[in-house]
C-alpha positions as CSV (number, residue, x, y, z in Angstrom):
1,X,-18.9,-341.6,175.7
2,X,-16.1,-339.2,175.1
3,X,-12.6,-340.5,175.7
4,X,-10.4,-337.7,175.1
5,X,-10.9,-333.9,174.0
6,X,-8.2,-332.3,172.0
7,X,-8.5,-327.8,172.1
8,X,-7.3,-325.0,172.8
9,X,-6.7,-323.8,176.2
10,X,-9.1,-321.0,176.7
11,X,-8.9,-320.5,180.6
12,X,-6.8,-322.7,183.1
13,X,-8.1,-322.7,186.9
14,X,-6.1,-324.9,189.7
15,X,-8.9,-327.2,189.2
16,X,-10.6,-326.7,185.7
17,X,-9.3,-326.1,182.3
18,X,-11.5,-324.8,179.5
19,X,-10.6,-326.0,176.4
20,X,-12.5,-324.8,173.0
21,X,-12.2,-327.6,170.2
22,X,-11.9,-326.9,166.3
23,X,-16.0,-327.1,166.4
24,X,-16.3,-324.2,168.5
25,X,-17.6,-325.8,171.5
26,X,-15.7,-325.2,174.7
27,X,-15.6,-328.1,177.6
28,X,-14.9,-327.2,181.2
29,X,-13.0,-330.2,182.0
30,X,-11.6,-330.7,185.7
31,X,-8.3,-331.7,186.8
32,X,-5.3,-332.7,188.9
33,X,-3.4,-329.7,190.2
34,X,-0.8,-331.9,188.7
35,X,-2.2,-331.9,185.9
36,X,-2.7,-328.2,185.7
37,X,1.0,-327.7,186.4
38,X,2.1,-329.9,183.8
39,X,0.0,-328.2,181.1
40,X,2.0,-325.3,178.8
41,X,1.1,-325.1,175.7
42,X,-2.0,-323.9,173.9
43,X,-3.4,-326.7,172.2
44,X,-3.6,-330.6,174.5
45,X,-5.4,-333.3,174.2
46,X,-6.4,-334.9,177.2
47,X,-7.5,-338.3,177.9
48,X,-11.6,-338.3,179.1
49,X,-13.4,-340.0,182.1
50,X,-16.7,-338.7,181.7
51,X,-19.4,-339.7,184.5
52,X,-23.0,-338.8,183.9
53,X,-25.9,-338.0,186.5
54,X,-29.0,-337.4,186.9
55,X,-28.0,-333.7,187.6
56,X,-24.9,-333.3,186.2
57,X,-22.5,-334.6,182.9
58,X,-18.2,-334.7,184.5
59,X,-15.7,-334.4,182.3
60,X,-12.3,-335.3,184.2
61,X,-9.6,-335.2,181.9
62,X,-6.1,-336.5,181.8
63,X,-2.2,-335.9,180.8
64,X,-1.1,-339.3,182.2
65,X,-2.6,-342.7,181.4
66,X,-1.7,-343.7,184.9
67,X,-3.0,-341.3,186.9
68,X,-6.6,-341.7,184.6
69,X,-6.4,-345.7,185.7
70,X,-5.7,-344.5,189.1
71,X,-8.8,-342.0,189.6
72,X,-11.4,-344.7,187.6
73,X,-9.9,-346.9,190.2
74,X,-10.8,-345.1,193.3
75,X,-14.0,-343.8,192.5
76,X,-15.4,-347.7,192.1
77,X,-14.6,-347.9,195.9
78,X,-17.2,-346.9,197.8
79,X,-16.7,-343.8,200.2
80,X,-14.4,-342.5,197.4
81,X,-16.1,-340.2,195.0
82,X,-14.8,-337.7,192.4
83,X,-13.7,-335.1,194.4
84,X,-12.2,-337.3,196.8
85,X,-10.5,-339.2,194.2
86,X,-9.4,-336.1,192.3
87,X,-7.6,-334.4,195.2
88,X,-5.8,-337.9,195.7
89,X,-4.9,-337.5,192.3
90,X,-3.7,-333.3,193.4
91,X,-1.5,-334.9,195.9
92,X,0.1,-338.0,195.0
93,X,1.5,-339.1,191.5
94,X,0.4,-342.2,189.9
95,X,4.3,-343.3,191.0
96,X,3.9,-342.1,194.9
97,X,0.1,-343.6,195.0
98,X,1.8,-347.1,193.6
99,X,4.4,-347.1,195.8
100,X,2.4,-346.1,198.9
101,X,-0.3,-349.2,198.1
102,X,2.9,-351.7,197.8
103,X,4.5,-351.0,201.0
104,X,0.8,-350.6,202.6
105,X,1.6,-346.9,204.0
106,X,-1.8,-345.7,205.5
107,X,0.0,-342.4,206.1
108,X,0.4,-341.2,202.6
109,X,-3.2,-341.5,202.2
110,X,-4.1,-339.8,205.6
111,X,-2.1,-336.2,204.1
112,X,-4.9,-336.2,201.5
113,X,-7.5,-333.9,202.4
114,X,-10.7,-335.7,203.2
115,X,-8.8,-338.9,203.6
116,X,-9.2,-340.4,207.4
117,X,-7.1,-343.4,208.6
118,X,-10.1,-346.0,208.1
119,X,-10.8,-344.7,204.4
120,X,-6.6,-344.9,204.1
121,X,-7.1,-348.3,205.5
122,X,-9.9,-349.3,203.0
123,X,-7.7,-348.0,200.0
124,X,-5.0,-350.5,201.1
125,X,-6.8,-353.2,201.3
126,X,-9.0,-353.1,198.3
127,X,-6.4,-351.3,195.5
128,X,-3.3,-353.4,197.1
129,X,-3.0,-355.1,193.6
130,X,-2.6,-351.6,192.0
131,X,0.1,-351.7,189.2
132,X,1.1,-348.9,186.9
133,X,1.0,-349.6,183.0
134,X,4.3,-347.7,182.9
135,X,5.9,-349.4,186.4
136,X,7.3,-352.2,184.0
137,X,9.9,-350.8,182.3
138,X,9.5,-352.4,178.7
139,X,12.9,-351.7,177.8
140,X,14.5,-353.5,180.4
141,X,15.4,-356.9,179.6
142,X,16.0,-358.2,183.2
143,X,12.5,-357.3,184.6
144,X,10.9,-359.1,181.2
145,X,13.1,-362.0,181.8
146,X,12.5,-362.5,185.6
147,X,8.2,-361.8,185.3
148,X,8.4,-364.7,182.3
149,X,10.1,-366.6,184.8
150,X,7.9,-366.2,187.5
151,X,4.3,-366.6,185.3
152,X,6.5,-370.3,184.4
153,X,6.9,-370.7,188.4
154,X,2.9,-369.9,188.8
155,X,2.9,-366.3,190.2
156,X,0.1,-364.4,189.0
157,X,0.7,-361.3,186.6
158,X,-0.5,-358.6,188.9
159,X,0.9,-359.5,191.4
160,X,4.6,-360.2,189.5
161,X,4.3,-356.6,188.2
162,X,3.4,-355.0,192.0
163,X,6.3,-356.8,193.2
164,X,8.7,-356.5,190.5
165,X,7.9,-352.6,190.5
166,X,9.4,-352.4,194.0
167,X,12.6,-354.9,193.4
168,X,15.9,-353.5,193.1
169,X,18.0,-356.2,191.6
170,X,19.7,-355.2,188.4
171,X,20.3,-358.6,186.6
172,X,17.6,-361.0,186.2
173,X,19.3,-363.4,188.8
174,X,18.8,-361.1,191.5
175,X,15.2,-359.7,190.5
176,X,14.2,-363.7,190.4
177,X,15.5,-364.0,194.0
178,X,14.2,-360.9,195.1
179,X,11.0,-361.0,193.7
180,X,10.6,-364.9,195.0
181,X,11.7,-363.7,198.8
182,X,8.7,-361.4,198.7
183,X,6.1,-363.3,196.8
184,X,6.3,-365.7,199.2
């Protein structure tokens, strides 16, 4: 399994980037178109989901941890598959998809191409514990404080980090209350 190519950009497309590695082999990798964007200089390493077929080996490759753990988590729905999943990825950042799943905003999902209201719905309810690695800041004291505080109470960790992502207390005090007034 490959879990991340580093190479030279040979050719960048909207949806592909080629990238030649020190070995001489070139990989057509697909990605985001924010991921293409986001992509300047000559040599990257990106991070690897690589799904094989019968017909076919995908290589879908990554800038941003988050947006990786959000595409490996959509394409284990089912109805979602790796087109579908990438141009979710081409429209929403890992930040916009998170927020989207913790208010439970069908409509974000419904201005992806290929995305219906039912298959919006069905993203809601089945990613609605969706958490970014980076949504916790770790440098922030208060919000390590108040999700120790909450585990103690006997909150769940997932669900502390979904809801602590969307508080906007800025003392530990208020993130507690907060985060209490919409866990329960």
């Amino acid at each position: 399994m490959i879990a991340a190519i580093e190479g030279r950009v040979v050719k960048k497309e909207p949806a592909f980037v080629y990238l030649k590695t020190l070995s001489g082999v070139t990989y057509k990798v697909a990605v985001s178109l924010h991921c293409a964007a986001a992509i300047r200089q000559d040599v990257i390493e990106l991070n690897i989901t690589q799904i094989i077929r019968e017909d076919a080996n995908l290589l879908f490759g990554f800038l941003n941890k988050d947006e990786q753990r959000m595409f490996e988590q959509l394409i284990k729905l089912n109805g979602i598959g790796t087109s579908t999943a990438l141009a979710i990825c081409s429209t929403l950042t890992p930040e916009e998809f998170a927020k989207a799943l913790a208010s439970s905003d069908a409509n974000t999902f419904v201005k992806v191409p290929g995305i219906g209201l039912k298959s919006a719905k069905r993203i809601l309810v089945e990613l609605g514990e969706f958490v970014l690695e980076s949504g916790l800041n770790a440098s922030s004291q208060s919000q390590m404080e108040a999700k120790l505080a909450l585990e103690t109470l006997g909150f769940k960790s997932d669900k502390i980090k979904a809801v602590l992502f969307t508080c906007k207390g800025a003392d530990t005090q208020e993130l507690i209350k907060e985060a209490l007034s919409k866990l329960q």
